[in-house]
C-alpha positions in Angstrom: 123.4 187.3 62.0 122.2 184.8 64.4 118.9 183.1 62.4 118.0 180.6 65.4 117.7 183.8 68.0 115.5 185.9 65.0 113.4 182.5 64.4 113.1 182.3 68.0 112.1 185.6 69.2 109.5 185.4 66.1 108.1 182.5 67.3 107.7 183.6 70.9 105.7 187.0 70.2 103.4 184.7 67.1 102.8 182.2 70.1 102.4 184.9 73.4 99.8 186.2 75.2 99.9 189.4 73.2 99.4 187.0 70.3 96.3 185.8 72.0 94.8 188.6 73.1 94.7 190.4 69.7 93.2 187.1 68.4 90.2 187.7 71.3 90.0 191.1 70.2 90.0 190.2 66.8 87.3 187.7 66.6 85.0 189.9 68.6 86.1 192.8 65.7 84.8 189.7 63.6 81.8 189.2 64.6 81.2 192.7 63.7 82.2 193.4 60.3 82.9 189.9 59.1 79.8 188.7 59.9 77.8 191.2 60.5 78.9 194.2 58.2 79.1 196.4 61.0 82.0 199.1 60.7 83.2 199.1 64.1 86.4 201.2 64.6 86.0 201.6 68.1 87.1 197.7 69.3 89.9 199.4 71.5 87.3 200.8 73.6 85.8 197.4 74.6 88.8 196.6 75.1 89.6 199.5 77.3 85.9 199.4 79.6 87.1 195.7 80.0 90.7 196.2 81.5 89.6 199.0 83.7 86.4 197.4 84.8 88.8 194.7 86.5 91.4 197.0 87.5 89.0 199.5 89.0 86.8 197.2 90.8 90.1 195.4 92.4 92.8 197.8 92.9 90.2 201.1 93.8 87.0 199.5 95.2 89.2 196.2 96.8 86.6 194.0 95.3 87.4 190.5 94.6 89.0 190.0 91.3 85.6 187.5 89.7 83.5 190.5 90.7 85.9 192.3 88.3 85.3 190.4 85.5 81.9 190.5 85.5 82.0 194.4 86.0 84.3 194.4 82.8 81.5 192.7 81.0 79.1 194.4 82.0 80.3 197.7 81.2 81.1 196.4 77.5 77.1 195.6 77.4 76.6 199.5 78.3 78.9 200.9 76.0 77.3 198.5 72.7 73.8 199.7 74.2 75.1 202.9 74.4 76.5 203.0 70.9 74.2 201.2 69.2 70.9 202.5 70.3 71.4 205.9 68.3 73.4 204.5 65.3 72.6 201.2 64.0 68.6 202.5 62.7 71.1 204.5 60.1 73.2 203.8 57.6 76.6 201.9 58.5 78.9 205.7 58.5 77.2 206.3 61.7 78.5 203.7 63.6 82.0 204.2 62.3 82.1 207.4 63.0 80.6 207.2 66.9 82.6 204.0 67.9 85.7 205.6 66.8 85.0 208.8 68.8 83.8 206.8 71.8 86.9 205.0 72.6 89.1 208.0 71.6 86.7 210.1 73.9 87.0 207.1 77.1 90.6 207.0 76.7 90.9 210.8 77.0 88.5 210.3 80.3 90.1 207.7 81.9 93.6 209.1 81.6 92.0 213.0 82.8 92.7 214.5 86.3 89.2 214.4 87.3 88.8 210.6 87.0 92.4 210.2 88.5 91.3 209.3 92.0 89.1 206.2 90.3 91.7 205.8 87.1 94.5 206.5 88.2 94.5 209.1 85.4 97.7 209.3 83.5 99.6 206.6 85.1 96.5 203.9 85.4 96.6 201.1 88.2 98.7 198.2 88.4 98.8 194.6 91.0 95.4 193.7 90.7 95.5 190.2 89.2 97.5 188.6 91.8 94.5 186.4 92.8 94.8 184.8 89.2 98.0 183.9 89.7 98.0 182.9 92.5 95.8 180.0 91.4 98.2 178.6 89.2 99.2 175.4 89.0 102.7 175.6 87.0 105.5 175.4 89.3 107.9 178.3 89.4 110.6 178.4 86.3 111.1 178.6 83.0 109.6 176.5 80.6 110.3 175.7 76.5 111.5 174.0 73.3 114.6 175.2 72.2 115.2 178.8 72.3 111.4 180.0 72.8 111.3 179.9 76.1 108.4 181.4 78.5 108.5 182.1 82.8 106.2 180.1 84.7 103.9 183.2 84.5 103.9 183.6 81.3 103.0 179.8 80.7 100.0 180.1 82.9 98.6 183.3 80.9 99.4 181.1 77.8 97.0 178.4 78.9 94.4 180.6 79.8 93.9 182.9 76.8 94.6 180.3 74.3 91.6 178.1 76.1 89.6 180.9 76.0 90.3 181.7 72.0 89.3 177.9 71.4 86.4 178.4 73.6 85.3 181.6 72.2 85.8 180.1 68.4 83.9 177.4 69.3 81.0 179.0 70.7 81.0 181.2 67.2 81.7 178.3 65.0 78.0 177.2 66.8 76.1 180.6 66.9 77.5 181.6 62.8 76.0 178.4 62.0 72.8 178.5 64.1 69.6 180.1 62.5 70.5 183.7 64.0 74.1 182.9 62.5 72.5 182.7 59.0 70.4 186.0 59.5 73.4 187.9 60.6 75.4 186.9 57.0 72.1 187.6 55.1 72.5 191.2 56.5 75.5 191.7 55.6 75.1 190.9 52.3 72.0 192.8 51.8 69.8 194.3 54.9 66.8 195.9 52.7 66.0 191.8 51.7 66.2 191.1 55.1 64.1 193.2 56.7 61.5 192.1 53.5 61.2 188.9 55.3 59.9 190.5 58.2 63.2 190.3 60.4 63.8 192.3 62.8 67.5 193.8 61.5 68.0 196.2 64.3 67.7 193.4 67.1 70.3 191.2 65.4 72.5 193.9 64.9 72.3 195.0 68.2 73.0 191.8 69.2 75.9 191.2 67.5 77.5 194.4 68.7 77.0 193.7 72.2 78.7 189.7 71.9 81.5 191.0 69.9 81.8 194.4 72.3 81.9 191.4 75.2 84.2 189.4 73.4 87.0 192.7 73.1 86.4 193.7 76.9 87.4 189.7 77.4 91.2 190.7 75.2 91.0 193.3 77.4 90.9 191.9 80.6 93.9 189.2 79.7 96.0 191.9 78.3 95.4 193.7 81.6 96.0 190.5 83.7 99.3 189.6 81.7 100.6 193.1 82.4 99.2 193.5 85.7 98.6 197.1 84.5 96.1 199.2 82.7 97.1 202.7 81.6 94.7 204.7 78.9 97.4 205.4 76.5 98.0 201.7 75.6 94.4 201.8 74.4 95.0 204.0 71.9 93.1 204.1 68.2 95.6 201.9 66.5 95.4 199.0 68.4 91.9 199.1 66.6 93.3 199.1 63.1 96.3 196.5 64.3 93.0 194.4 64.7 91.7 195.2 61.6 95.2 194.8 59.5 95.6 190.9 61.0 91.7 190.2 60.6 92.5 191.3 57.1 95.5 189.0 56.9 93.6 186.5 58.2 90.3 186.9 56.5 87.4 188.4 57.6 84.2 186.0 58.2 86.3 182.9 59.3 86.4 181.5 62.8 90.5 180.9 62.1 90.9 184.1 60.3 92.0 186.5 63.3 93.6 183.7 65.2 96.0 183.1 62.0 95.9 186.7 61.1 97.3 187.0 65.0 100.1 184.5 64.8 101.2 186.0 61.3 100.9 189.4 62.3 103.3 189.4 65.4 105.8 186.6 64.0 106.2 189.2 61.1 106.8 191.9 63.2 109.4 190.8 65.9 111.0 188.9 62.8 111.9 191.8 61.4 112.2 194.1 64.2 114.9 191.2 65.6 116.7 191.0 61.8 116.9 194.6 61.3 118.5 194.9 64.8 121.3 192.2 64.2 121.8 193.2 60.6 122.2 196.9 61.7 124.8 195.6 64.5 126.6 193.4 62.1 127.2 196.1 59.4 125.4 194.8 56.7 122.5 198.1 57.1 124.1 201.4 57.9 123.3 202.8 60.9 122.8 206.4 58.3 120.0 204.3 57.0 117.9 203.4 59.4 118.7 203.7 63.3 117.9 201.5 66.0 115.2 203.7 67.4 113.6 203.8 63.9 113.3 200.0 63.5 109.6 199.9 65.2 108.7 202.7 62.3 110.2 200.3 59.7 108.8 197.2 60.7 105.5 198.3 60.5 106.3 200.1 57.3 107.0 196.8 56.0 104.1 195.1 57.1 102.0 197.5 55.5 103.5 197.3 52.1 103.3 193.1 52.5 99.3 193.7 53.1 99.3 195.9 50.4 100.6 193.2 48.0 98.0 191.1 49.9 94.8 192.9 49.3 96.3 193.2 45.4 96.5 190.0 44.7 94.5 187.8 47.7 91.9 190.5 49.0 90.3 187.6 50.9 92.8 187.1 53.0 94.6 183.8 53.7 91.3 182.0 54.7 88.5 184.2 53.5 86.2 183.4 50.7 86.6 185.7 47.1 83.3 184.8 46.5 81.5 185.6 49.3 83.6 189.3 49.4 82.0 189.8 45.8 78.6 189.0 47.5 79.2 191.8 49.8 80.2 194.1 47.7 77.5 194.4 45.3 
């Protein structure tokens, strides 16, 4: 088995843009339910409104790829407006139940025959962030340390989403610690006192929704870009409990929790899904044991026992505070 070529792949998926647009989602998913308390299971379909919201306004309407953006914010606004307005008066079921319907119910949508002509329906849209890189300042090539190497393409997505995780942690590390940051913990930790104090709890929750929606139709957009293609069926429910399982790892109400939860989480997975492949072709795991098309089942299998030990014994997470999860609880 070659260790340098496992090391390396690892490395190259904890460092990529996927990386770095699961930490996006992530801290958005954050700013939910870490902060917050609010059981969002639905982050996928900010995500989704996002993506198509740039690929729609470019590729179907020919609209200029900024406009795009702001179309893909825009319609992550609506849908926290939309689910939020009915759901966040009651109790916090509610909102776990309707976000996880809503972005099982858009995905359906966008991938149906009827919205085909906007959608593209089964088979989405593709080439519509050529604009972006056509801005790019890194010269054509490829470009590394060692064995993790990335294309000249791949570098300049790089740039961009990890400037705009800093950015976004930054502008959270201000706003958790700002007055509004402080009432946004207190509800989460115990709404009824809040609203005692004459707060308005509904407000701040509905606030919070809409940044974090914003924040996870932002992933959305960069996973769209780094692709150049949007298709319904890669938004499907489990990206939204991949985002949960690293926010875990992480640690939940930390700035750095998703983005380490992030790194973790895909270094873990294409280390083993690269080990089990060279120790399948060397002999040392029958191939009556597990295949090579079963590998993806089995890393994930993995991952999920690791957690499992994790939330036994560290149920904070790498960075999360035990204390403050006991404060939540009660």
């Amino acid at each position: 088995m070659d260790w340098s070529v496992i090391f390396s792949d690892a490395v190259r998926s904890g460092i990529g843009p996927i990386a770095a647009v699961y930490a996006l989602a992530a801290m958005g998913l954050n700013l939910h339910f870490g902060y917050t308390g609010l059981l969002n299971f639905g982050q996928v379909g900010f995500m989704l409104v996002g993506g198509y919201g740039l690929a729609i306004t470019v590729a179907t309407w020919g609209g200029p790829m900024v406009l795009g953006v702001l179309v893909g914010l825009a319609s992550a606004v609506v849908l926290a407006l939309l689910l939020g307005l009915p759901t966040l008066r009651l109790r916090a079921d509610y909102l776990a139940i309707t976000t996880i319907a809503a972005g099982e119910t858009l995905r359906l949508f966008y991938r149906s025959s009827w919205a085909e002509p906007v959608t593209g329906g089964v088979y989405g849209l593709q080439r519509f962030a050529n604009d972006f890189y056509e801005i790019s300042p890194i010269p054509r090539g490829t470009y590394g340390v060692w064995l993790v190497e990335f294309s000249s393409r791949d570098v300049w997505v790089l740039i961009v989403a990890w400037a705009l995780v800093a950015l976004v942690g930054l502008l959270l590390a201000l706003l958790v610690h700002s007055p509004w940051g402080r009432v946004v913990r207190a509800i989460r930790e115990d709404e009824t006192a809040v609203r005692s104090l004459g707060k308005n709890v509904y407000a701040y929750k509905m606030t919070s929704l809409v940044l974090g929606g914003v924040i996870g139709a932002a992933a959305g957009m960069l996973q769209a870009i780094q692709v150049q293609s949007v298709s319904p069926d890669t938004f499907d429910p489990g990206v939204t409990f991949f985002l949960y399982t690293l926010l875990v790892l992480g640690g939940a109400g930390r700035i750095l929790g998703p983005v380490v939860g992030s790194i973790l989480f895909w270094f873990v997975l294409s280390f083993l899904d690269s080990a089990l492949r060279q120790a399948i072709d060397a002999g040392y795991v029958s191939p009556e044991l597990i295949s090579t098309s079963e590998i993806g089942a089995v890393r994930f299998a993995l991952v999920g026992l690791a957690l499992i030990v994790l939330i036994a014994f560290r149920p904070q997470g790498l960075l999360g505070s035990r204390k403050e999860m006991m404060l939540g609880a009660r």
